[in-house]
C-alpha positions, 0 to 999 in steps of 0.5 A, a space after each residue: 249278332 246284327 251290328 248296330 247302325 248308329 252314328 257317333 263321332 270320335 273323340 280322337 282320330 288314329 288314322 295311318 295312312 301307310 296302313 291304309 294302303 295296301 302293300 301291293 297297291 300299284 301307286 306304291 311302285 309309283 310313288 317310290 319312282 316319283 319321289 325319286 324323280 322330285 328329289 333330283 329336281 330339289 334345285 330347280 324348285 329353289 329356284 322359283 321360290 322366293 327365301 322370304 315371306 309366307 309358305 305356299 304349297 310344296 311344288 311336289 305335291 301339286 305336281 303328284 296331285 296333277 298326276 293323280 289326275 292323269 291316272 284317273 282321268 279326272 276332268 278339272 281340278 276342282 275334282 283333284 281337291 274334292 278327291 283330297 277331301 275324302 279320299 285316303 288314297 290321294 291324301 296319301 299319294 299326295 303327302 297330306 296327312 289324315 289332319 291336313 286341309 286341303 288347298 283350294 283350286 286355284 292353287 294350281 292356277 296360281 303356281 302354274 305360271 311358276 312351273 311353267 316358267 321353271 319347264 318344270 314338266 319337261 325336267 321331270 319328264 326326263 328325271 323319271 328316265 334318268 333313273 338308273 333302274 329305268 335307262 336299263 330299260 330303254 333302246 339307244 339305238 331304235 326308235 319310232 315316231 308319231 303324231 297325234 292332234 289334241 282338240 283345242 278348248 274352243 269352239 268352232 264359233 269362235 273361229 272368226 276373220 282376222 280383220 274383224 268382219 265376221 259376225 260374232 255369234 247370236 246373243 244367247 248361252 249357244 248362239 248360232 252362227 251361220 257359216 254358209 258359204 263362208 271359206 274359213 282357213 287359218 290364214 284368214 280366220 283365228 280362234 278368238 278364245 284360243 289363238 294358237 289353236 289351229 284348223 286341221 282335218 286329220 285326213 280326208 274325209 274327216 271333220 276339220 277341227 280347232 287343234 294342236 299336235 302332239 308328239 311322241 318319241 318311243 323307244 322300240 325295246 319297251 315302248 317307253 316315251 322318251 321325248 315328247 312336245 306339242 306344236 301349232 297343228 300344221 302339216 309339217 309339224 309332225 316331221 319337224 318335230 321329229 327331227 327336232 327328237 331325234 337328232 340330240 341321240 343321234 350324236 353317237 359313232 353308230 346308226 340308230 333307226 327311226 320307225 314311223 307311218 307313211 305320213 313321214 315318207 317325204 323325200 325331204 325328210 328321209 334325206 336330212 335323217 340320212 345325213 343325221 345317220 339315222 336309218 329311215 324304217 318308215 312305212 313306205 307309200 304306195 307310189 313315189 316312196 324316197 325309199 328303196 331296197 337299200 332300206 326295205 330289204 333289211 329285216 330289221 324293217 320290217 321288225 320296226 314297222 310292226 313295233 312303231 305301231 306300239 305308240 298308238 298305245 300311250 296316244 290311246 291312253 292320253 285320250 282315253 285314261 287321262 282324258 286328254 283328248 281335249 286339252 283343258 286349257 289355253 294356249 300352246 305353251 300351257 297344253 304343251 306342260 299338260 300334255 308332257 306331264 301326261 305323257 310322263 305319267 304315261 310312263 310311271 304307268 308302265 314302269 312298276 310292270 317292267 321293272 319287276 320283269 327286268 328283276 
């Protein structure tokens, strides 16, 4: 019999959301994994919030709604609230009831300076990984490094003189700049709308473009990203980083290895990460490399070479999946609590399939 296409509304509602959600639904494994990782951070949140006056907004759900908007990419907040209106999946990820109205936007703009304030991203970055179901998971002994640049939420017309001599652009929605002629370098012009923003090309032949780096510690068992921070785009920032990551697990009675491409294979660099006893696998030049066959000739390095490649997979998710391939705010230390949150939801992506592998 054909049903019937008339509209009525319901008296009462008898939603549950539990049932909503399928049982083997991907988020289900995230979300016990998440849930986890809040729960160890319960006192770092107390302290950011004051014990008097009116509730705001649990932390814990502004933080599951920004990773909702990393796994699915979605380009603004103003989109995460749109989503929480009709979306049950995100209502119940997220811990509002079918009932609950959701906040405005800029909830996330007013508790954003809390967070960051608190490096809350970061703290929860390394409780997700304090799990001990996920430390079983990770390598102590191998690892591997990289670099990648995140465009900067600036246009290339606002890059102007520091001392104010450069012409602003023509009036109008798009106006034209003329840059004929005109030498431009980061230590004479700066972005006007974002200042730590950086001019750099990634290599040559490449287009230079207003950016920031960031970085990436993978370890080599299972291709998890265990240290991640983004920094001034320059061109050493991608050893210094790395040297900066790689020293606190270096601590230990033996050697561990640090896999990377053949922009790491600097003299400098290979030295400090000898005398840090941290084998250096990276991928040798052509001409003037600061390796020799003391570290080549192992097949250990040649085994690294090939898994380092493995950390192009979370720089290609971060662009792609979550749409980080330009940042969508300002400033180096707010991309930088994006970008590490991202690249923690990076890894809860990944998790659920290998903790049912591991049993």
């Amino acid at each position: 019999m054909r049903g019937s296409d008339q509209q009525s509304g319901s008296l009462f509602c008898y939603v549950d959301l539990e049932a909503r959600v399928r049982a083997d639904h991907p988020l289900r494994a995230i979300r016990s994994i998440v849930d986890a990782a809040l729960g160890r951070l319960d006192g770092e949140f107390a302290v950011l919030y004051s014990g008097i006056g009116r509730p705001s907004i649990a932390p814990e759900r502004l933080l599951r709604a920004l990773l909702l908007q990393a796994f699915y990419g979605l380009r603004s907040e103003r989109q995460i609230v749109e989503r929480l209106e009709f979306d049950l999946l995100f209502r119940w990820f997220v811990g509002l009831g079918i009932d609950d109205a959701a906040w405005d936007q800029t909830t996330f703009s007013k508790n954003r300076d809390r967070l960051l304030a608190g490096d809350i991203a970061a703290k929860f970055f390394a409780a997700v990984l304090a799990d001990a179901k996920v430390k079983k998971l990770l390598s102590s002994e191998h690892f591997s490094v990289d670099g990648t640049l995140i465009e900067a939420f600036a246009s290339m017309k606002s890059f102007r003189p520091r001392d104010g001599s450069g012409e602003p652009p023509a009036p109008g929605r798009n106006g034209t700049v003329d840059f004929h002629g005109e030498t431009r370098s980061n230590e004479t012009h700066a972005s006007a709308s974002d200042p730590d923003a950086r001019l750099l090309r990634k290599g040559v032949g490449k287009e230079a473009r207003l950016c920031f780096m960031g970085h990436a510690l993978m370890e080599n068992r299972n291709g998890l990203v265990v240290d991640a921070c983004l920094t001034r785009a320059d061109g050493h920032a991608e050893r210094i980083a790395a040297l900066a990551m790689i020293e606190p697990r270096a601590d230990r009675p033996g050697r561990i290895t640090l896999g990377a491409d053949a922009g790491y294979d600097a003299e400098d660099f290979v030295n400090e990460l000898r005398s840090l006893n941290v084998t250096p696998h990276v991928a040798a030049k052509a001409r003037g490399s600061a390796l020799d066959r003391r570290t080549t000739r192992h097949a250990g390095y040649a085994a690294s070479l090939r898994v380092r490649k493995r950390i192009e997979e979370a720089f290609g998710w971060l662009k792609g999946a979550a749409g980080f391939a330009r940042t969508r705010h300002r400033g180096r230390h707010r991309v930088g609590w994006q970008f590490t949150l991202t690249m923690a939801a990076y890894n809860l992506v990944r998790l659920p399939k290998l903790l049912a592998a591991a049993g």
